[in-house]
C-alpha positions in Angstrom: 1.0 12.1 29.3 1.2 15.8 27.4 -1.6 16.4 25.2 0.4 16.3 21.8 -0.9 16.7 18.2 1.4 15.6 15.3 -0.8 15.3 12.6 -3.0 18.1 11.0 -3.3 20.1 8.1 -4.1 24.0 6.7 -4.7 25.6 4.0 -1.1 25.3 2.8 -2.4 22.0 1.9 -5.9 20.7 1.7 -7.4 21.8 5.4 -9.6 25.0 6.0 -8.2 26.8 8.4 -5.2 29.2 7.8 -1.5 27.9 9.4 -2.0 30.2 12.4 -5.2 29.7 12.9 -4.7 25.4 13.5 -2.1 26.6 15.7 -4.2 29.2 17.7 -7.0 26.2 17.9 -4.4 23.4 18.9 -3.8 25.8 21.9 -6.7 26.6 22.5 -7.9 23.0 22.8 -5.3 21.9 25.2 -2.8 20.9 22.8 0.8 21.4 24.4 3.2 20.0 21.3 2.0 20.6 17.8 3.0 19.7 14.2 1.4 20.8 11.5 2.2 18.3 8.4 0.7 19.8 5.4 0.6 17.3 2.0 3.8 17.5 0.6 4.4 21.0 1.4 6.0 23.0 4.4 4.7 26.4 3.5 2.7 27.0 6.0 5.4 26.4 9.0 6.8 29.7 9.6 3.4 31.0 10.1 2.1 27.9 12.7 5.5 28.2 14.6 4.8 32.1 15.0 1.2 31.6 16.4 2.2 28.2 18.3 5.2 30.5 20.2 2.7 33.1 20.8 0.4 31.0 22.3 3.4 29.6 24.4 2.7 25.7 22.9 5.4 23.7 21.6 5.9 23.1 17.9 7.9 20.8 15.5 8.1 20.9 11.7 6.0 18.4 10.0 5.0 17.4 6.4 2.9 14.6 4.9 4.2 12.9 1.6 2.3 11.0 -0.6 4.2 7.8 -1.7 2.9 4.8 -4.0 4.0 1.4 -2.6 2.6 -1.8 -4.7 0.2 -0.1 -6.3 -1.1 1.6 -3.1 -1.0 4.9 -2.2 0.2 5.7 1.6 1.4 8.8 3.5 4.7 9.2 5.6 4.8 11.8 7.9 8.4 13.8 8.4 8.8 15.5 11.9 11.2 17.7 13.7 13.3 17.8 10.5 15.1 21.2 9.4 12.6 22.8 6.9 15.6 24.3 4.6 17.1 21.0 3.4 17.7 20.8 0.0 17.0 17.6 -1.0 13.7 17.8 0.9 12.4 20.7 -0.8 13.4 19.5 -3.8 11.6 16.1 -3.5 8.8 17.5 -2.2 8.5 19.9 -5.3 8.9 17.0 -7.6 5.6 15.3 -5.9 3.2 18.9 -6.3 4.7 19.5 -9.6 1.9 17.0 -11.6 -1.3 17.8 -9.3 -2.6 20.4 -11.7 -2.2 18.4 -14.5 -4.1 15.2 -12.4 -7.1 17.6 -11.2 -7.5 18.7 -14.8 -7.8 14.5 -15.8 -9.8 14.0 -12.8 -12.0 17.1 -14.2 -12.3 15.5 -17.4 -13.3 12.1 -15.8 -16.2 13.9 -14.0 -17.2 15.2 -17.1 -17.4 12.2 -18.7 -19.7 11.0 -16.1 -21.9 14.3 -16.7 -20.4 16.4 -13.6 -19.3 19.5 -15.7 -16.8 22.6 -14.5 -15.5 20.5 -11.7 -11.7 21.8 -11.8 -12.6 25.4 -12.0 -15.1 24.8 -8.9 -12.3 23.0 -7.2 -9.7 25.5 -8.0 -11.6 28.0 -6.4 -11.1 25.7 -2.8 -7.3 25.3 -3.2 -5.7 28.7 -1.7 -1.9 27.1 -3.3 -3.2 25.9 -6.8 -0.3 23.4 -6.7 -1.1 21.4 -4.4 -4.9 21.2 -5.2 -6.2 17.6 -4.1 -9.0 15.4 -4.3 -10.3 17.1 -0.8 -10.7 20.5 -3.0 -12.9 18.4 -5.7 -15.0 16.8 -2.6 -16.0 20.5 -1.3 -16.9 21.8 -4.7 -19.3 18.7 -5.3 -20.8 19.0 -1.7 -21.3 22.9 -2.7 -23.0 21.7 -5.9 -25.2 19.3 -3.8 -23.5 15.8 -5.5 -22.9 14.4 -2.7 -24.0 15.2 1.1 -20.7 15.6 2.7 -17.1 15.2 1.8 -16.8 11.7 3.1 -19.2 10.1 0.6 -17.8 12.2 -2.0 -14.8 10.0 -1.9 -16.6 6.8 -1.2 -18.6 7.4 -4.7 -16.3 9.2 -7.1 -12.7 9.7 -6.2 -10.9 6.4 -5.0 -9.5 3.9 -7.1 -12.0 2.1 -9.0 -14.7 5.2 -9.0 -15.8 7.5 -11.6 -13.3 10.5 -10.6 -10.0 8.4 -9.8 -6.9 8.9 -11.5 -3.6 7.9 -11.0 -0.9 10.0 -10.1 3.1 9.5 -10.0 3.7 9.8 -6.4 7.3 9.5 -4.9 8.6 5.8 -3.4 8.9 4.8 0.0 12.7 4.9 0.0 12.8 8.4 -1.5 10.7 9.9 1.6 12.3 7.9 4.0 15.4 9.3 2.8 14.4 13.3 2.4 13.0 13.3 5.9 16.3 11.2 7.4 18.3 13.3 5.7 16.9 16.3 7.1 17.3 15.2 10.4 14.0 14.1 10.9 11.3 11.1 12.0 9.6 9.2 9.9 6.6 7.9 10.8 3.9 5.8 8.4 0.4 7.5 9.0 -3.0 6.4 9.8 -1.9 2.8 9.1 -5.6 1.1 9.4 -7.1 3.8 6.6 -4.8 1.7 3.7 -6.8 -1.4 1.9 -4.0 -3.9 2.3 -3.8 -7.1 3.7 -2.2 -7.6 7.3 0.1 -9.5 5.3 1.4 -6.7 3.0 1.1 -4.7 6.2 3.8 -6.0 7.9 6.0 -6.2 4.9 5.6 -3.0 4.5 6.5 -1.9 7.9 9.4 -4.4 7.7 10.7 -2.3 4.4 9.5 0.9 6.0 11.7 0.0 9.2 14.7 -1.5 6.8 15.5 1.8 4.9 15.2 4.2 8.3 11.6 4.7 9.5 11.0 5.1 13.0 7.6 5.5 14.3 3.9 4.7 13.5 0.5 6.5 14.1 -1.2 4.4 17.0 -3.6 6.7 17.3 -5.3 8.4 14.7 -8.6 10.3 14.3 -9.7 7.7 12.2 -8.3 4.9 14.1 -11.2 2.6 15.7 -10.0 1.4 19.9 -9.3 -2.0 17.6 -7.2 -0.3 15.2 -4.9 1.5 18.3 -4.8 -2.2 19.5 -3.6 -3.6 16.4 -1.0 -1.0 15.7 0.2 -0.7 19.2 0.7 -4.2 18.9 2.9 -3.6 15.7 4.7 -1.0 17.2 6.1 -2.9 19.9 7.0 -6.2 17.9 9.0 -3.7 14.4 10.6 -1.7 18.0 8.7 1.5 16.6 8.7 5.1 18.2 4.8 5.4 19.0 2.4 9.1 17.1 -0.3 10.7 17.7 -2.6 12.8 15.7 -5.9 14.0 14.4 -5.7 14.5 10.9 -7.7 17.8 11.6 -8.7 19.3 8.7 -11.2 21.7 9.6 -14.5 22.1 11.9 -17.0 19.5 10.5 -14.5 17.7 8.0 -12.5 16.1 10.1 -12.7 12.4 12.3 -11.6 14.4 15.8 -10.8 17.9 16.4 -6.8 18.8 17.5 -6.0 17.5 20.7 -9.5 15.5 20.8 -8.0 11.6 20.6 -6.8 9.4 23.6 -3.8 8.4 24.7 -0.9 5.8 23.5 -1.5 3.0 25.8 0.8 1.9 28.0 4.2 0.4 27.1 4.7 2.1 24.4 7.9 4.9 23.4 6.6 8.2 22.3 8.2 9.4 19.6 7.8 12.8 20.9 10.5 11.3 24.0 13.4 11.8 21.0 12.6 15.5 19.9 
């Protein structure tokens, strides 16, 4: 089975490393296909494509949208779709458009819980302003000495429930299904074990997910226990989902795996890299 990667991120998003720099380290780790799926933005693809044909790897276009389902948030990743669709671009604009005005609430949140100057530390981390993110916060409160590392940054101030949480208008499922079909591409539901749902609302989910034109799934995931590739390989084959695989790099030391680091789909199940 190819070494493939189809899930990481640069600083066109939240990661650390420039685009052609993931794709120079995808390479150089053995990855053969790569995708680089920034948050809802797809900036950073001519530049990865370059440095992945230099390098003589494969690449496919890839984003990561944010969507809010029940009151949850989950991400859909988009590949192999054509980059200059409209209606993509446009819907993905219409997601970034209201992050600076949620990292300057999430500021004033901190401050209210007497962590001062937290949006112009976080700024500071966020090479496209638009499309600063919680991840940006996490950094500038490990630099400060808040919290020891970015993980337990999140676990004590910025998920739902926590001190610097705030809600955000995200798109729906239907709409990203639809702006990634649309422009020819996969859609495939990410990381499914990170989201704090029932199995219950899981597979209705994946049942509506599947309904309005969603193909594939994560099964593996950098933060996707040998359990969790069971469970979702499992799901794949009974909802007759294409099979991903990806890291969720975002940089040396803040990431679950490094590119091309994960094992394999097990057996019996479709890749959906076999329909690119």
């Amino acid at each position: 089975m190819p070494n493939v990667d189809l899930h990481c991120h640069s600083t066109a998003s939240d990661g650390l490393l420039a685009p052609r720099e993931v794709a120079y380290r995808a390479a150089g780790n053995g990855v053969e296909l790569l995708a680089l799926t920034d948050h809802d933005d797809i900036a950073g693809l001519p530049a990865a494509r370059d440095a992945a044909e230099e390098c003589g790897m494969a690449f496919v276009s890839g984003v990561e949208i944010s969507i809010e389902w029940e009151g949850t948030q989950i991400h859909v990743v988009g590949l192999n779709f054509d980059p200059g669709n409209a209606a993509l671009n446009d819907g993905l604009a219409s997601i970034r458009a209201g992050r600076i005005d949620r990292a300057r609430r999430m500021s004033a949140e901190l401050e209210r819980h007497g962590i001062p100057n937290t949006f112009e530390g976080a700024i500071r981390y966020a090479e496209n302003p638009n499309l600063i993110s919680r991840a940006h916060f996490a950094r500038y409160l490990v630099e400060t000495k808040r919290c020891k590392d970015v993980r337990s940054v999140f676990e004590t101030y910025l998920v739902p429930g926590k001190p610097g949480y705030v809600d955000h208008r995200w798109a729906d499922l239907a709409d990203a299904v639809s702006w990634i079909v649309g422009a020819g591409g996969v859609a495939v539901v990410a990381h499914p074990a990170r989201y704090k749902v029932s199995m219950g609302a899981m597979r209705r989910f994946l049942g509506e997910f599947r309904d309005l034109g969603g193909q594939a799934i994560e099964v593996v995931s950098g933060s996707h226990s040998l359990d969790d590739v069971g469970t979702y390989g499992r799901l794949a084959r009974e909802f007759g989902f294409l099979a991903s695989r990806g890291s969720d790099f975002h940089g040396p030391q803040e990431s679950y795996v490094d590119l091309g680091m994960l094992g394999y789909l097990p057996d019996g199940l479709k890749p959906v890299w076999s329909v690119f």
